[in-house]
C-alpha positions in Angstrom: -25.6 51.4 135.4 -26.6 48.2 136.2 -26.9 47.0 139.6 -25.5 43.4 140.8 -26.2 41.2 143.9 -22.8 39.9 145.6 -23.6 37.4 148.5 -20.2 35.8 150.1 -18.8 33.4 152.3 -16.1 34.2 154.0 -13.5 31.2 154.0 -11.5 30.5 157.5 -8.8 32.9 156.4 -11.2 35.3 155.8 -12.9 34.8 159.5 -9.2 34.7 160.5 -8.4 38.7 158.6 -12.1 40.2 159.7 -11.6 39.5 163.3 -7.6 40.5 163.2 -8.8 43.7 160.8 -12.4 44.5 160.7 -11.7 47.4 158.7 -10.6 45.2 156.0 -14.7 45.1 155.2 -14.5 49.0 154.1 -11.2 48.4 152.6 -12.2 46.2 150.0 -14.7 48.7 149.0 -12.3 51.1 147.8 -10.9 48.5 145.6 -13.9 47.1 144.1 -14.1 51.3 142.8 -10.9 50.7 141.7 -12.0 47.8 139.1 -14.6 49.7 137.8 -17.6 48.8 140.1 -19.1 50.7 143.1 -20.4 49.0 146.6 -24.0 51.0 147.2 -25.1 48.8 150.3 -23.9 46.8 152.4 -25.5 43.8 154.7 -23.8 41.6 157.3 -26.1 37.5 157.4 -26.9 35.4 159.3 -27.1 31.9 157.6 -25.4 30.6 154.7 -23.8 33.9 153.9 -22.2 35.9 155.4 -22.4 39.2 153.6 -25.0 40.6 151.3 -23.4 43.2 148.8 -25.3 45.7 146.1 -23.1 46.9 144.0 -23.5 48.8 140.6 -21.2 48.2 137.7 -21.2 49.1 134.1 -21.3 45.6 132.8 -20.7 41.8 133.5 -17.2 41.9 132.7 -16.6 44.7 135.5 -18.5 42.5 138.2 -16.9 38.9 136.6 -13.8 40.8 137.4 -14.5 41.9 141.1 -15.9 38.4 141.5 -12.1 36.9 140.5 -10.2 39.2 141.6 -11.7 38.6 145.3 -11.9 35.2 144.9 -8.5 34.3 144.1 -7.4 35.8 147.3 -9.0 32.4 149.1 -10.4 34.9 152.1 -14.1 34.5 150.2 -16.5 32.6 148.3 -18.9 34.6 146.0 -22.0 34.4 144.2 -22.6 37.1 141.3 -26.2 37.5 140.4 -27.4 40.7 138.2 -30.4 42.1 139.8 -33.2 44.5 138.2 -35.6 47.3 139.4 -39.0 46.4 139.7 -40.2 49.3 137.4 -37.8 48.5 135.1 -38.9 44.8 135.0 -42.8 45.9 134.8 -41.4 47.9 131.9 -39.9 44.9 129.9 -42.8 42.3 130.8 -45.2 45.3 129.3 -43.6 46.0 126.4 -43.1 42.6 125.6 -47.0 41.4 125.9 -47.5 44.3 123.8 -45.6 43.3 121.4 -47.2 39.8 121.3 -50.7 41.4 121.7 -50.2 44.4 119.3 -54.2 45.7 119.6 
């Protein structure tokens, strides 16, 4: 499954729900599970962002989904990035030179 990077900005509101609700944090979890994605870690930031989300989902239409779905609610701000292994990357770069280089 392929594996996405969410990192997030939480708006006023949202500052205003996590520190009246901290639990809201795991909450949202179970949601994101309930569109079709899955949360496998979890990072509070310091700096720009706030949080720092892996999550795995079975395509880009799953995570485009999360990514609106949380958004509309005005509590965040997110940035959706698809992420790859680094075997799995070696794996593409190698195949491809070989394919430019057949010996």
């Amino acid at each position: 499954m392929p594996t996405y990077i969410l990192l997030s900005k939480l708006t006023s509101e949202g500052r205003k729900t996590i520190r009246e609700k901290p639990e809201r944090l795991k909450e949202v979890n179970k949601e994101i599970e309930a569109w079709g994605a899955k949360v496998i870690m979890q990072y509070s930031l310091l700096g720009p962002y706030d949080f720092l989300n892996i999550v795995d989902a079975p395509n880009n239409d799953a995570i485009t989904r999360v990514s609106i779905e949380l958004g509309s609610r005005g509590t965040i701000e997110l940035m959706s990035m698809p992420a790859m292994e680094i075997d799995e990357f070696l794996k593409m770069i190698n195949t491809r030179q070989r394919k430019r280089n057949p010996i």
